[in-house]
MDTraj code that builds the backbone (N, CA, C; nanometers):
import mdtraj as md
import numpy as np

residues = "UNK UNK UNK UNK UNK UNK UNK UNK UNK UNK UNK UNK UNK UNK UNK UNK UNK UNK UNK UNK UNK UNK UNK UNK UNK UNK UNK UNK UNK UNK UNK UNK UNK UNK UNK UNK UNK UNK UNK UNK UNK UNK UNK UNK UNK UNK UNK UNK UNK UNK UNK UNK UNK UNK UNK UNK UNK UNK UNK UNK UNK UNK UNK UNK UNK UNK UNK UNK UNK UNK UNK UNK UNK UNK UNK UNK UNK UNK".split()
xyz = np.array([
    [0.0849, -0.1183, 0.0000],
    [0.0000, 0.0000, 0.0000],
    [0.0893, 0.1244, 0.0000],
    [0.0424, 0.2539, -0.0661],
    [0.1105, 0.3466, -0.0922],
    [0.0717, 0.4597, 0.0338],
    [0.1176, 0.4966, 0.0789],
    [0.0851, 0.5691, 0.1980],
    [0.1024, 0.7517, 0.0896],
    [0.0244, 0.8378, 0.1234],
    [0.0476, 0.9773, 0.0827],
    [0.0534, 1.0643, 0.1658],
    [0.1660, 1.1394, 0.1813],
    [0.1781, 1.2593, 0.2574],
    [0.0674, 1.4028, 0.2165],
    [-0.0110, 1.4062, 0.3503],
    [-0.0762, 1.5541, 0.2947],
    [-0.0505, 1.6804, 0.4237],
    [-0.0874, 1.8202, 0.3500],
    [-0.1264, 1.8754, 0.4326],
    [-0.2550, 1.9261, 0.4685],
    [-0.3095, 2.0336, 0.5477],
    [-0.3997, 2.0864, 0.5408],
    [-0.4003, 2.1846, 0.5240],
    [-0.4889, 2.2795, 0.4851],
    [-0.4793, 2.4135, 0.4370],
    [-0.5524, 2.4929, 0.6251],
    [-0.5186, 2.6302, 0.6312],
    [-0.5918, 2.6891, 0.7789],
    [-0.7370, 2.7058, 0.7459],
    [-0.7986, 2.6809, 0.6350],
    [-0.9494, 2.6678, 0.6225],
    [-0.9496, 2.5270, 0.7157],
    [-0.8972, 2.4297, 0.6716],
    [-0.9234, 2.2689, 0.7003],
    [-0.8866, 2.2597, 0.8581],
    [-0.7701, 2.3187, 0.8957],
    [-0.7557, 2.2966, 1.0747],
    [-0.8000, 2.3527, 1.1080],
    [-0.8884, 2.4904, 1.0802],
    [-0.9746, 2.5625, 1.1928],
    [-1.1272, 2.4864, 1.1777],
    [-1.1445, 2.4138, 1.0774],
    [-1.2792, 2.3599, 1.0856],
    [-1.2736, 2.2226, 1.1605],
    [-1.1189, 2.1781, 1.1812],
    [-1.1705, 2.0226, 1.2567],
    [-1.1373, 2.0982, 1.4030],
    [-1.0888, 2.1868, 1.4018],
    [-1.0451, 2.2744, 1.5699],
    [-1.2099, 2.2881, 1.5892],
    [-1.3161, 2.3518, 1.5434],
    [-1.3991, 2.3630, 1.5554],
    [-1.5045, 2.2088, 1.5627],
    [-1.4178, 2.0942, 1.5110],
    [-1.5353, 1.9568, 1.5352],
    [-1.5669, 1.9573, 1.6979],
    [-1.4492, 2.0054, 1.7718],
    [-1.4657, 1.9277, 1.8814],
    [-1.5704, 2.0168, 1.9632],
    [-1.6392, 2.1096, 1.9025],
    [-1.7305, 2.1594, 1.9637],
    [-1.8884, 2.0848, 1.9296],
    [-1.9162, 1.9811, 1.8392],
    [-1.9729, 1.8818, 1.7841],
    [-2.0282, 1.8290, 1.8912],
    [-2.1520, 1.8278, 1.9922],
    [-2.1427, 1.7258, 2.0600],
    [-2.2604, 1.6441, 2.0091],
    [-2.3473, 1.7102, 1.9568],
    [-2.4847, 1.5988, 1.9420],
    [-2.5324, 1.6566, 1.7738],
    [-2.6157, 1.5381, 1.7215],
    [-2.6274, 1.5240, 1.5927],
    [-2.7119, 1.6770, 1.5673],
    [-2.7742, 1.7295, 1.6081],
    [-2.8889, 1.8286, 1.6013],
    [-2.7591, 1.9612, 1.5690],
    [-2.6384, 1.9332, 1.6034],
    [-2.5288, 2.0494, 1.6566],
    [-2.4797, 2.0018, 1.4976],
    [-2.4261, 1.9235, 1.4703],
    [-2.4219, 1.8729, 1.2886],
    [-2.4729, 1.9033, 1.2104],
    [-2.6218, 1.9044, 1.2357],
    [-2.7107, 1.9283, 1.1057],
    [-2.6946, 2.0826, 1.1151],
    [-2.7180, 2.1374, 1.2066],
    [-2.6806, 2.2898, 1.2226],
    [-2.5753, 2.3287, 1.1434],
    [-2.4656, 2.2981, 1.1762],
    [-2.3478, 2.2990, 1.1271],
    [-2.3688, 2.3290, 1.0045],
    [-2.3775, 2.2248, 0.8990],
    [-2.3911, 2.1271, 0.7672],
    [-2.4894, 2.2741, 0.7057],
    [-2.5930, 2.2898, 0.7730],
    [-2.7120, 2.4021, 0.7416],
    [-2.6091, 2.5114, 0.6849],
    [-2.5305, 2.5462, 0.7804],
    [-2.4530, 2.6823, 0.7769],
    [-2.3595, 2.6834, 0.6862],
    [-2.2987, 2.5477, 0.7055],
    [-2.2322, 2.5407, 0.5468],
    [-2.2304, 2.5261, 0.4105],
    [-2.3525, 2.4453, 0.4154],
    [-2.4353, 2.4515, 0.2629],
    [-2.5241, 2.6071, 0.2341],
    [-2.5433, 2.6387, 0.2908],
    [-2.6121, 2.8224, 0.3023],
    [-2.5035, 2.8906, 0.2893],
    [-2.3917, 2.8665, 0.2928],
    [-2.2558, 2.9255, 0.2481],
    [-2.2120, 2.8942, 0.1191],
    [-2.2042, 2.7833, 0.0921],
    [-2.1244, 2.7526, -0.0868],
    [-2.2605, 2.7769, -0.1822],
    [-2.4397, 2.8166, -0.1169],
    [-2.5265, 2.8105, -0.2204],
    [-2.5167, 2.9786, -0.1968],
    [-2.4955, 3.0673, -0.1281],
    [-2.4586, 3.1798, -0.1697],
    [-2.3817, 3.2323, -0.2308],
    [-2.2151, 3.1583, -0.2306],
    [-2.1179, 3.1855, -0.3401],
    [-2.1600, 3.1311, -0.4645],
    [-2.2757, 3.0467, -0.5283],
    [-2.3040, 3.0095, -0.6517],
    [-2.3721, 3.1026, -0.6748],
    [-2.4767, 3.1440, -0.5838],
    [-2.5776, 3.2669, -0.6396],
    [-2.4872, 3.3361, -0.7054],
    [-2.4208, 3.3958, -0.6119],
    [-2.3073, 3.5202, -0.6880],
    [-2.2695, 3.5078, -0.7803],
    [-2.1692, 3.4174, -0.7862],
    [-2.0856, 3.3884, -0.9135],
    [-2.1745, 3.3758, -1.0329],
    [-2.2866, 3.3058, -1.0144],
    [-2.4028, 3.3268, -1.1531],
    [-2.4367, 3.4658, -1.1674],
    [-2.4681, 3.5276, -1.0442],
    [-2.5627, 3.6576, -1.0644],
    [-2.4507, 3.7727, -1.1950],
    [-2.3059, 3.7215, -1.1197],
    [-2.1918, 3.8001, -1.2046],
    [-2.1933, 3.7681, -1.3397],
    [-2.2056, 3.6098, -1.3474],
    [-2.1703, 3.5576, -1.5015],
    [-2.2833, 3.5921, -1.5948],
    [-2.4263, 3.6326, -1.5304],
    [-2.5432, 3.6932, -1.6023],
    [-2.4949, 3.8874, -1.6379],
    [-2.4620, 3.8882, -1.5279],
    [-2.4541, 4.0375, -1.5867],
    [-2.3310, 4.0713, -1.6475],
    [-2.2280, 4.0051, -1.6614],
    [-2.0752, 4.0027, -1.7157],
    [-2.1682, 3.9443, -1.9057],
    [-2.2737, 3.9031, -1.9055],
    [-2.2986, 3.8237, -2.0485],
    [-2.2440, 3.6766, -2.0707],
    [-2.1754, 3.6397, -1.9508],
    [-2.1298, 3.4766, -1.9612],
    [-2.2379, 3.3990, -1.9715],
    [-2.3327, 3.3991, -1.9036],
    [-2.4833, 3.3209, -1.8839],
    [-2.5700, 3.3898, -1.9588],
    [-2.6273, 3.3156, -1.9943],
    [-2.7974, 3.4066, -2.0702],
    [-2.8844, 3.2627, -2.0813],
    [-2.9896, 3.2940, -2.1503],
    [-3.0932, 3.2065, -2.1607],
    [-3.0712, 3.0973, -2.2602],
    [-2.9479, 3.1714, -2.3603],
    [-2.9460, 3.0281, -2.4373],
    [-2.8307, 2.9698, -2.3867],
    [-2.7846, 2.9988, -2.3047],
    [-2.6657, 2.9110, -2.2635],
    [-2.7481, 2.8298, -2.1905],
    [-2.8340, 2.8734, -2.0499],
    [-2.9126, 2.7739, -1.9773],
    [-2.9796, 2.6686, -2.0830],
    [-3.0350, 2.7036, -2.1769],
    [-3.1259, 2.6058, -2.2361],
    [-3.0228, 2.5141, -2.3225],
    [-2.9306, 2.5377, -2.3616],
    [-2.8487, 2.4776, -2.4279],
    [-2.7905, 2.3530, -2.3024],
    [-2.7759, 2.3709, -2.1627],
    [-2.7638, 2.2778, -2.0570],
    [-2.8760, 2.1846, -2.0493],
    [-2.9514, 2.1990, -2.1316],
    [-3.0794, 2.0545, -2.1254],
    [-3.0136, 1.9382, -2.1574],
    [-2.9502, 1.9818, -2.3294],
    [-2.9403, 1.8682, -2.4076],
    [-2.7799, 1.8499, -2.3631],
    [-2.7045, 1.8538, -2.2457],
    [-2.5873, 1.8338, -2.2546],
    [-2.5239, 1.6754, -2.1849],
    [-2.4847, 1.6201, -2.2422],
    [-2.4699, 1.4987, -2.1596],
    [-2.2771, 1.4459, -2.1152],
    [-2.2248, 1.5038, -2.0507],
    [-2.1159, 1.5112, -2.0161],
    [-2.0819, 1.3854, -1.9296],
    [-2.0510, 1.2791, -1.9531],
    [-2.0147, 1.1769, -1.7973],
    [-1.8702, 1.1251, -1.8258],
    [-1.8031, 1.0707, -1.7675],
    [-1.6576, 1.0220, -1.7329],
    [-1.6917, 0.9199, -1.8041],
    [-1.6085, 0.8204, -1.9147],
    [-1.6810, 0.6811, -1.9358],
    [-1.6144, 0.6116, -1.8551],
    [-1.6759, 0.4704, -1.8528],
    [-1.6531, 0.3943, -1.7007],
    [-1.5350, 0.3463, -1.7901],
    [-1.4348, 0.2905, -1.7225],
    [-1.3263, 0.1825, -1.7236],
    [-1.3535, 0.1085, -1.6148],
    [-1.3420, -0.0645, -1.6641],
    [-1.3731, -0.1186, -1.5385],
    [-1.1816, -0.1352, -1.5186],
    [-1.1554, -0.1409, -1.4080],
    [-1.0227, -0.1293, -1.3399],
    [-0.9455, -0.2587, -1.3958],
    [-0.8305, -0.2665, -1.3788],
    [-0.7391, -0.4085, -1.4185],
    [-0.6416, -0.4331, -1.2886],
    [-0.7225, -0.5974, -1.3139],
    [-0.6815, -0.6365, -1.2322],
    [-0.5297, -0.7210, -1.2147],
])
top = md.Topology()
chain = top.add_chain()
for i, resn in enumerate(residues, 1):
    res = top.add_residue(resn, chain, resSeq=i)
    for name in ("N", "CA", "C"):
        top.add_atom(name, md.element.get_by_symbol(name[0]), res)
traj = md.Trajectory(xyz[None], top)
């Protein structure tokens, strides 16, 4: 087995410095609340910009119907 050296960034140790204030599941979902209400406000933005910058418009959205983008599978070798 290959072992990998990482680090963490001070976003990543102040948020597990902050687990240990975690004590009960209700304190999680809270959590989780506050953080997903955080990355869906930086999308608002960043769209609200890319609409008024002219990056986004209506035919770009509608043009995302017919788009079918996926990874193709490889099954692994064994």
């Amino acid at each position: 087995m290959i072992q990998q050296a990482f680090s963490l960034n001070q976003a990543q140790l102040q948020l597990l410095d902050m687990m240990s204030f975690i004590k009960t599941s209700e304190a999680l979902r809270d959590l989780n609340k506050v953080i997903s209400d955080y990355f869906v406000k930086k999308a608002d933005e960043e769209m609200t910009k890319m609409w008024n910058e002219g990056t986004l418009n209506e035919e770009k959205i509608e043009s995302f119907r017919n788009i079918h983008e996926r990874t193709a599978y490889k099954k692994p070798v064994l």
